[in-house]
C-alpha positions in Angstrom: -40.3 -44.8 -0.2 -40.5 -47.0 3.3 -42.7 -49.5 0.9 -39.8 -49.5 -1.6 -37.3 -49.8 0.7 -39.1 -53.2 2.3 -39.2 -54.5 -1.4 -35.4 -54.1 -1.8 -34.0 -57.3 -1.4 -30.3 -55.5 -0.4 -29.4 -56.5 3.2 -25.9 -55.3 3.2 -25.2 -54.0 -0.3 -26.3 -50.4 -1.9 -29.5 -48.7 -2.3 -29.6 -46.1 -5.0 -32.2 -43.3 -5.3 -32.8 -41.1 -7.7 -36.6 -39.0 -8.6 -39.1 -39.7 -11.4 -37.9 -36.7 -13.4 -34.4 -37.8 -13.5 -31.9 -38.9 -16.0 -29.1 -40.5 -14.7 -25.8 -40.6 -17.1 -24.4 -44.1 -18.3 -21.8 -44.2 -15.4 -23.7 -43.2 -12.7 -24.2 -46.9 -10.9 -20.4 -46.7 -11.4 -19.1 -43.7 -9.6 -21.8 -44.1 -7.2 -20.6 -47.7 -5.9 -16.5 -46.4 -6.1 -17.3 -43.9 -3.0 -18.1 -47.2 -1.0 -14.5 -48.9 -1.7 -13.8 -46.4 1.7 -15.4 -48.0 4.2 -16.1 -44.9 6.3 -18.5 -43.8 3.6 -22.3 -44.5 4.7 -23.8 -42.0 1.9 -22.8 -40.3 -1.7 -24.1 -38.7 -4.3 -23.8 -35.9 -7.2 -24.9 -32.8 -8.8 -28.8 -33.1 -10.9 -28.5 -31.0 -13.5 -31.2 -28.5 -14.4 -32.2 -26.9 -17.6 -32.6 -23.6 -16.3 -29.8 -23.1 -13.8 -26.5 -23.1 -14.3 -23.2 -22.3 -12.5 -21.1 -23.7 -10.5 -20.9 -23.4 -6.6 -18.0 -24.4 -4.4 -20.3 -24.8 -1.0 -23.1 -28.2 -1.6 -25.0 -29.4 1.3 -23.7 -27.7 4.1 -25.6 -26.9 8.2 -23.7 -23.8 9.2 -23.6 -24.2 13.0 -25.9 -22.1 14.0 -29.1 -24.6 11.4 -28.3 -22.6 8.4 -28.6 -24.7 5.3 -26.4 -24.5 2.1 -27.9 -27.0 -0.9 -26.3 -25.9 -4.0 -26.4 -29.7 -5.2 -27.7 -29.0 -8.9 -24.5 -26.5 -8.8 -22.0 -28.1 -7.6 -18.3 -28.5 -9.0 -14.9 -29.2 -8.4 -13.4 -32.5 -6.8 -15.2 -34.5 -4.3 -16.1 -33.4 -0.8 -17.5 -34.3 2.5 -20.8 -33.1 2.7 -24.0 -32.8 5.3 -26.7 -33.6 3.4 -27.3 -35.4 0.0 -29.6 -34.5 -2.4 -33.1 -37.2 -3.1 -32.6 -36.7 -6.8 -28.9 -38.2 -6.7 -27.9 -40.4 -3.9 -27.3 -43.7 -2.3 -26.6 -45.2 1.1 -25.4 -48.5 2.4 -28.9 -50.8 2.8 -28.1 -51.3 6.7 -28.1 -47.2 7.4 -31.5 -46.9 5.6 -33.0 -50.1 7.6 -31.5 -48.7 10.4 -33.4 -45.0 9.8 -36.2 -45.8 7.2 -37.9 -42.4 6.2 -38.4 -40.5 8.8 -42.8 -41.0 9.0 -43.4 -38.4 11.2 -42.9 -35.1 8.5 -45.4 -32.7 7.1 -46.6 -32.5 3.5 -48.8 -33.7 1.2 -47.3 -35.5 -1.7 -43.7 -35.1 -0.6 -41.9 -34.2 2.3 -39.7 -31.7 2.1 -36.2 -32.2 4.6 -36.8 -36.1 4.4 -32.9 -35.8 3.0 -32.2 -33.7 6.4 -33.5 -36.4 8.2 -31.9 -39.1 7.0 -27.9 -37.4 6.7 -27.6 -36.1 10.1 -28.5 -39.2 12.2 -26.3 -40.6 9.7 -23.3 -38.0 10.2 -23.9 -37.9 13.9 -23.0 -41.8 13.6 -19.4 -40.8 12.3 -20.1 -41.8 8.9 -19.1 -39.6 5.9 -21.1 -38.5 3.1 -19.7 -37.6 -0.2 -20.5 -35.3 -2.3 -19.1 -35.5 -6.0 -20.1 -33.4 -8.9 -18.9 -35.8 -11.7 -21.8 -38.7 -10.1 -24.2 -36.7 -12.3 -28.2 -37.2 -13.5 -29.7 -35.1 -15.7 -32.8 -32.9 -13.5 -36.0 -32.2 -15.9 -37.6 -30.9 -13.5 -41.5 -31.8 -14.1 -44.8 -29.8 -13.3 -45.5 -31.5 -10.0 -49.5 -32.4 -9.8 -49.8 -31.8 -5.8 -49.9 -28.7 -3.5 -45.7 -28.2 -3.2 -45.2 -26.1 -5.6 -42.0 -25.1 -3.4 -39.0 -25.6 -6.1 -41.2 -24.0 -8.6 -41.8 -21.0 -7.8 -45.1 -20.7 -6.5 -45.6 -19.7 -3.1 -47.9 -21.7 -1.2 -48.6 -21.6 3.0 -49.5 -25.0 3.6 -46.5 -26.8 1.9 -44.1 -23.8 3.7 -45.1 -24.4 7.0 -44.5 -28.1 6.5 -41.5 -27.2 5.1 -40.4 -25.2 8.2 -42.0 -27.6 10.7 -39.8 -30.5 9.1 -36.6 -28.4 9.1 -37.4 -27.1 12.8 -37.9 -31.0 13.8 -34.5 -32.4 12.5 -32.1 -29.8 13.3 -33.6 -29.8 16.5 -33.5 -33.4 17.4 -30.0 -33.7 15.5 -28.3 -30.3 17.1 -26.6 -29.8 20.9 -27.9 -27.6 23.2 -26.5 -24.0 22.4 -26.8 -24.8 18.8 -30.7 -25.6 19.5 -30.8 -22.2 21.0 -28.8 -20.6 18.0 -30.7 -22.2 15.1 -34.2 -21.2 16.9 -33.0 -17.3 17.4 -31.7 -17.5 14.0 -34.7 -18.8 12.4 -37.5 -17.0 14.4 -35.6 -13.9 14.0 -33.5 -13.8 10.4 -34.5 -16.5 8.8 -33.7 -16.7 5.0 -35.8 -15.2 2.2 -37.5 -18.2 1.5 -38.6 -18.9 5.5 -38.6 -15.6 6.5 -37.7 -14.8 10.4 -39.4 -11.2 11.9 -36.1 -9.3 10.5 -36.8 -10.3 6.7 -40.1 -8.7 7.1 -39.0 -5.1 6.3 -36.5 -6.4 3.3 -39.5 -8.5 1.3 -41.5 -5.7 1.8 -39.1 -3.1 0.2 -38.7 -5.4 -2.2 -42.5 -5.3 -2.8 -43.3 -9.1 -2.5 -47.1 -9.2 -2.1 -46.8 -12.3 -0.4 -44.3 -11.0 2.7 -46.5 -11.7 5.7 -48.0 -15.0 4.5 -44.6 -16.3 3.8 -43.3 -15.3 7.1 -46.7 -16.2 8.9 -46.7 -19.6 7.6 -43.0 -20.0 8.3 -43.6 -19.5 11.9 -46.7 -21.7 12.3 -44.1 -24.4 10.5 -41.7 -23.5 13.4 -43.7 -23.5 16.1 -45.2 -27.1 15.1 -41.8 -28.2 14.6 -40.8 -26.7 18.1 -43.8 -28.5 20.3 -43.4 -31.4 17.8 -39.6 -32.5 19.0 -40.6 -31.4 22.9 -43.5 -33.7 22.6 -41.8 -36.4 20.8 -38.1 -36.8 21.9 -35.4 -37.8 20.0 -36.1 -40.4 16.7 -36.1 -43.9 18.2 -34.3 -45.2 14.9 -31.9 -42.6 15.0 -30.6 -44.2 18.3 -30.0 -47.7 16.0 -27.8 -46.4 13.3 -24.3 -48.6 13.2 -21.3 -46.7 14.1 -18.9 -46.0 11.8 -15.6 -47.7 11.3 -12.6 -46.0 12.7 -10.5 -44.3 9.9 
């Protein structure tokens, strides 16, 4: 993505990004490029729609104060809204924001990064910019077999691909986040977690609930945050995040 982004000979316009398993509908350059007639708007995208899920969700990409995330993107509906974070498989930035940021080099995985959408909104938000969110700027999600170890989004449960998961989660919020909401989102996520990155609490439930795979998920979710944890105290704050334009005044 960093390569592609080098290519692209936009200095000051668009950049567009959608996945390889994407359709995107015959107006979707269109709608996208209307958000950016507001100059306050650094980021916007739409809902991907997937064959097996359907619904519709008023909360999309949403960090509760405390490092919670709310997606919901392939859900979404209802008029446009401010958002937190964008979804990969539908979204596009001003070109001066991604040069400012590039794609954050320093996340865990193997054959995709999970969060690199996390790292790219906040630094972005933090700037003052907005990020819009409207369900009508839509792409049609197949959803393909993925040929690499995340098999995340699929279903399969995996330790390696979670703790990178966690570990790149842990980093961004982290670095993005204010002191007592650092403190917040680490007791949260050490001790409740959610089901998929289970904190010590959800140990109990996912056993109830017989999943087999109860301690593995919730021992490679901590490995994740610990790395993630030592990872920003080593590292600091992102030195690109610091060179993201301010924006305009409203």
């Amino acid at each position: 993505m960093n390569a592609g982004l080098a290519a692209c000979l936009a200095d000051s316009g668009i950049v567009a990004i959608t996945d390889d398993d994407t359709t995107p509908r015959r107006d979707w350059i269109d709608r996208l490029v209307a958000c950016f007639d507001d100059p306050t708007v650094g980021g916007a995208g739409g809902r991907d729609w997937q064959p097996l899920e359907r619904g519709d969700r008023a909360v999309v990409g949403k960090v509760q104060w405390f490092g919670r995330m709310i997606g919901n993107h392939h859900l979404g509906a209802g008029p446009a809204r401010d958002v937190d974070v964008l979804k990969g498989a539908n979204c596009a930035y001003r070109a001066p924001l991604l040069r400012a940021l590039g794609f954050d080099t320093r996340l865990a995985g193997s054959g995709a990064q999970l969060h690199w959408e996390l790292a790219l909104c906040l630094p972005i938000r933090r700037a003052g910019w907005r990020l819009v969110y409207d369900p009508a700027i839509a792409v049609e999600h197949h959803v393909e077999p993925r040929s690499d170890e995340d098999q995340l989004h699929r279903g399969v449960f995996a330790s390696a691909p979670l703790s990178d998961a966690a570990h790149n989660e842990t980093l961004v919020l982290l670095e993005n986040r204010g002191g007592a909401a650092r403190v917040a989102f680490m007791a949260w996520a050490l001790l409740v977690g959610t089901h998929h990155e289970p904190g010590l609490a959800q140990l109990p439930r996912l056993v109830l609930r017989r999943d087999r795979q109860a301690f593995e998920r919730w021992k490679a979710t901590l490995d994740g945050r610990l790395r993630g944890w030592r990872r920003w105290r080593a590292g600091g704050t992102r030195p690109a995040a610091l060179c993201v334009p301010t924006a305009p005044a409203r």
